[in-house]
N, C-alpha and C positions, 0 to 999 in steps of 0.2 A: 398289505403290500407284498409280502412275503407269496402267498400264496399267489400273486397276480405274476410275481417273478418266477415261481413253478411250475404255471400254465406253458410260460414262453421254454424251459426246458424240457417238460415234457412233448410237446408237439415238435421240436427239435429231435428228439428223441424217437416220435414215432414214424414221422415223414422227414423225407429229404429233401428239403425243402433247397439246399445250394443245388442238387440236379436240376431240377425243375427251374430256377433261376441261366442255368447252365442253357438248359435247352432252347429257352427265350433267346438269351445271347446268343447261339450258333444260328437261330434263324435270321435273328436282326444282322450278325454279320453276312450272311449269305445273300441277304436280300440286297443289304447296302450294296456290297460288291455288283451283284445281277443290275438292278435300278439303277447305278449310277452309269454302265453302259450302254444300258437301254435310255437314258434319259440323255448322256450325250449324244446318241445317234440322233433321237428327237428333236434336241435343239440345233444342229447342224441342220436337220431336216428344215427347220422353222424360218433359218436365217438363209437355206440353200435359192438360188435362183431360180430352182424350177420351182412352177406354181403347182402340180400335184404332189410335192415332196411337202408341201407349205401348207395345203389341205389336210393331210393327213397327219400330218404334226398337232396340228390344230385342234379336227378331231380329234383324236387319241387324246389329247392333253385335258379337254371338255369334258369328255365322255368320264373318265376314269376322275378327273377333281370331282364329278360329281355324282359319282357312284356309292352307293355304302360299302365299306370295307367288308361286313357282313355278308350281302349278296354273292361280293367275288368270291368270298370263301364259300359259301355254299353251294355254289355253280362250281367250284374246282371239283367239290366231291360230288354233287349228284349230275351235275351237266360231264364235266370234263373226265369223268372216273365212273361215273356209272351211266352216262347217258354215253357216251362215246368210247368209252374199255379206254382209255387211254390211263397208262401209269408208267411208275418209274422204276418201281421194282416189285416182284413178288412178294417182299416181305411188309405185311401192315401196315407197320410201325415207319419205313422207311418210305413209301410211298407217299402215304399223307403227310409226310414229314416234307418231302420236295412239293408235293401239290400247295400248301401253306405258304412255303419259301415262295415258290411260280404266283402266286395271287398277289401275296405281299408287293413281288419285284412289278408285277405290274402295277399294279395301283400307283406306290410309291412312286416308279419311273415318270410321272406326269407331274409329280411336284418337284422330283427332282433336273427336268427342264425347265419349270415354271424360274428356280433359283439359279440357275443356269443364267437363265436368259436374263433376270437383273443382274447377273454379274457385265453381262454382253452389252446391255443398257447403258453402263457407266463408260462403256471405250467409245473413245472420240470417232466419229463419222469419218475425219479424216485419215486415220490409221490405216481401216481398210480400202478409201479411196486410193492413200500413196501404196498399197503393197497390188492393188491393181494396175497401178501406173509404173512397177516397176516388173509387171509381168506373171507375177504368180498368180496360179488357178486358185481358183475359192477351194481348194482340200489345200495347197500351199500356203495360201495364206492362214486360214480357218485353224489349222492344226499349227503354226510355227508363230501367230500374233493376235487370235482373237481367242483361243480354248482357254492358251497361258494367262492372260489378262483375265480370262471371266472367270477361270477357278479362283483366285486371289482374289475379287471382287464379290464371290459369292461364298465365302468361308461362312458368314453365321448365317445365311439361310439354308444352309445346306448341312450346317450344326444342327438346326432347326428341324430340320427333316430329318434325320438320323435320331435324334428326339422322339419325334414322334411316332417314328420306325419300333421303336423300343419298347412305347407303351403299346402299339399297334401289333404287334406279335401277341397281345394278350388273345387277340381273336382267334389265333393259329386254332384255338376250340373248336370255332366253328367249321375248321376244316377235319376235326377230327385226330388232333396232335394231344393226346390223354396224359400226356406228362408233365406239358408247362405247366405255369401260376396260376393262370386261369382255372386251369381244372382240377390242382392240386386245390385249390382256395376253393373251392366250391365241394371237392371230397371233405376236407376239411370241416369247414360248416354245416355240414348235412351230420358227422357223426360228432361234432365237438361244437355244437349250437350257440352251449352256455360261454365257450371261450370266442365270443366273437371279437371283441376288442383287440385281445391277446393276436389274432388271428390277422385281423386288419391291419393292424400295425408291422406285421412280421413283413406282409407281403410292401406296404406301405413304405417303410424302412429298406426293404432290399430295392426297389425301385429308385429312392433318392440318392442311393448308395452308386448307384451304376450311372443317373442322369446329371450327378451334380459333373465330375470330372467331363462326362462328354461337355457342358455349357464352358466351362473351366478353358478346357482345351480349345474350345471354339473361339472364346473371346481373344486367348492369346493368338493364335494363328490368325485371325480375325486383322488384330492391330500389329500382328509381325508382318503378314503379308499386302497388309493394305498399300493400293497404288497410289502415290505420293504422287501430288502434282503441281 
């Protein structure tokens, strides 16, 4: 046991392993931030009156729930970065750093309408019939009586999504990001074989370490903000 408790300090010791947890988190928060603008534009699109605003909502939402997260990232660096020279900065390291966060936010952004729009599900029909009857545009109503209601309604799918944001950042690999867990975890195992247990659990443990408080937080926001009726 001794010796099993020595593994977990030396591998401490050799790699940094709180960076590399670090870097996960700035993308997961990057991405939330990006996705959750990009997904309310979406679901205003979804619920908007015009019918090509409502097609393409649509689409996008289809396309990208049923994409692999994989593919997106490997089209950011060989399609969108090496097939098209497009990038974000000269420096490596910072490039595919934003290319990663850009795949994430999209992808993401499609489930983050999909919780959206159950939150928009739960408000009465009638709500938006009386705020048409007393003159406000669908941006006036939409933004002052149907967003406020459906963020409040959609607290734990949207906990839920930021969830899965977090484990979903492991992919950032596949874009070419050499510093998260992922690839910290896989340098790892290639030079320290015999400590895989040791190794699994590290990364294992720092992950429930980060998801337990998001579920935690969700649940209370969840039953603070839930609409009473």
């Amino acid at each position: 046991m001794g010796n099993f408790f020595t593994g977990f300090a030396e591998l401490f010791r050799e790699y940094n392993i709180p960076a590399a947890f670090w870097v996960n988190i700035q993308i997961t928060l990057w991405s939330a931030l990006i996705s959750m603008i990009l997904g309310t534009i979406l679901v205003m699109m979804r619920i908007s009156p015009v019918s090509s605003l409502r097609g393409f909502s649509r689409a996008y939402t289809e396309f990208f729930k049923n994409m692999p997260l994989t593919i997106i990232m490997v089209f950011m660096v060989l399609g969108v970065f090496g097939q098209l020279k497009l990038k974000f900065s000269d420096n490596f390291t910072i490039n595919f750093f934003w290319l990663a966060i850009t795949g994430l936010s999209l992808y993401t952004a499609a489930f983050v309408s999909e919780s959206l729009r159950s939150g928009i599900n739960t408000i009465p029909v009638g709500q938006a019939e009386a705020a048409r009857a007393l003159g406000l545009t669908f941006m006036q109503s939409t933004r002052s009586i149907i967003m406020p209601q459906a963020l409040r309604g959609s607290v734990a799918p949207l906990g839920n999504t930021l969830i899965a944001l977090l484990k979903n950042s492991t992919v950032a690999a596949a874009a070419s990001v050499a510093t998260e867990t992922s690839s910290l975890m896989s340098e790892m195992l290639e030079y320290h074989p015999s400590r895989i247990v040791q190794i699994f659990l590290v990364f294992a443990i720092g992950y429930i370490i980060l998801i337990i408080p998001i579920g935690l937080l969700t649940t209370y926001l969840s039953n603070r903000l839930a609409v009473r009726r």
